[in-house]
C-alpha positions as CSV (number, residue, x, y, z in Angstrom):
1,X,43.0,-100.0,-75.4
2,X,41.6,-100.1,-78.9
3,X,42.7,-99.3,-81.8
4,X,41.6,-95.0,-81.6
5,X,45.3,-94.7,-79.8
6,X,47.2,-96.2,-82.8
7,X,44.9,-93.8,-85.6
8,X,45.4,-90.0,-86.0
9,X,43.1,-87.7,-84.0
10,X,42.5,-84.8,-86.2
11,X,38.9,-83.8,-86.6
12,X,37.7,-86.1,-83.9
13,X,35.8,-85.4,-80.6
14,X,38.0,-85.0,-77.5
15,X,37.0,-84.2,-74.0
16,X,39.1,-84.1,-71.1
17,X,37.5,-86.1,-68.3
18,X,40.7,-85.1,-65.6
19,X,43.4,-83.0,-65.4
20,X,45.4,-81.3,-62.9
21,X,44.1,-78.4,-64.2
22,X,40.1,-78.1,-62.8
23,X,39.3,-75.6,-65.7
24,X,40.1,-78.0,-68.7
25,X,37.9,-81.0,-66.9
26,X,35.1,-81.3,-69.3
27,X,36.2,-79.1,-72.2
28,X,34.6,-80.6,-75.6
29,X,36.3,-79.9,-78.8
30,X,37.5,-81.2,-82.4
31,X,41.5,-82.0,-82.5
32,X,43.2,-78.8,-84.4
33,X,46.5,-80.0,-84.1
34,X,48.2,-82.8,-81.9
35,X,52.5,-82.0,-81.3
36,X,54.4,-84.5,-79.3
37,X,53.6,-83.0,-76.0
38,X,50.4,-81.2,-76.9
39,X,47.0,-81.0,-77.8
40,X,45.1,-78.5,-79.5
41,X,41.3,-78.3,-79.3
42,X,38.5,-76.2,-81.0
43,X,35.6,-75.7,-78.2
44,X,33.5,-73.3,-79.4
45,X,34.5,-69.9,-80.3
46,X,37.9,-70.4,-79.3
47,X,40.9,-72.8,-79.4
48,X,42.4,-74.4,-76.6
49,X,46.0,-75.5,-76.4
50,X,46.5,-78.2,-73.3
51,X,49.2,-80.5,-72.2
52,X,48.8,-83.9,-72.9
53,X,51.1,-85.0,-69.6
54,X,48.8,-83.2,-67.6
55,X,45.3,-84.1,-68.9
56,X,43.2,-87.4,-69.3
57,X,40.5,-88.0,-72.1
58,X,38.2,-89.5,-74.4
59,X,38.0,-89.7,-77.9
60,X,35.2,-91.7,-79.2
61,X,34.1,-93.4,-76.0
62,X,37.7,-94.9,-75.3
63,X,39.5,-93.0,-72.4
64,X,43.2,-92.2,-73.0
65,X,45.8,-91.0,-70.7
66,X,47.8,-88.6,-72.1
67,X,51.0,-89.2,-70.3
68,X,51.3,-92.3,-72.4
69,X,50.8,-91.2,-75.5
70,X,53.7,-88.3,-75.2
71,X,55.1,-88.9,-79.1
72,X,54.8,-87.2,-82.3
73,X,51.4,-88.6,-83.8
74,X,53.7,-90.6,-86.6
75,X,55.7,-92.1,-84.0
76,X,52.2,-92.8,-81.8
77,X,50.7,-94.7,-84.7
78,X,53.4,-97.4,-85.5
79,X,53.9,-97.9,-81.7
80,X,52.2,-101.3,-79.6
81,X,50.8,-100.4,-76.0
82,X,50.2,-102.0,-73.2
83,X,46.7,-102.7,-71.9
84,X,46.0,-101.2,-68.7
């Protein structure tokens, strides 16, 4: 993993390339707001609240899976993962 999992995500490109969801695979959007078990996404005219346990994604070409990253976004940063 690079170093986009360890840097806040506000105002950056997300989209969701899985989920167990079929409607949120491929949604687009900017990063409104990240909570410790959520994500919230602008896409389009309208904003888009999804869980991050349930979805898998890419911000800026590096693909994420959001049951990892399941902490507050101050406790995501300080934190080492593993590569997998």
């Amino acid at each position: 993993m690079s170093q986009i999992i360890n840097l806040p995500w506000l105002s950056r490109t997300l989209e969701v390339t899985h989920s167990t969801d079929p409607t949120l695979v491929g949604v687009t959007g900017t990063v409104m707001d990240e909570t410790r078990r959520t994500i919230r996404v602008h896409a389009g005219s309208k904003d888009i609240t999804m869980a991050k346990d349930t979805i898998r994604f890419t911000i800026e070409d590096e693909e994420i899976d959001g049951s990892v990253v399941g902490q507050r976004t101050e406790d995501r940063i300080g934190k080492t993962y593993r590569r997998s």
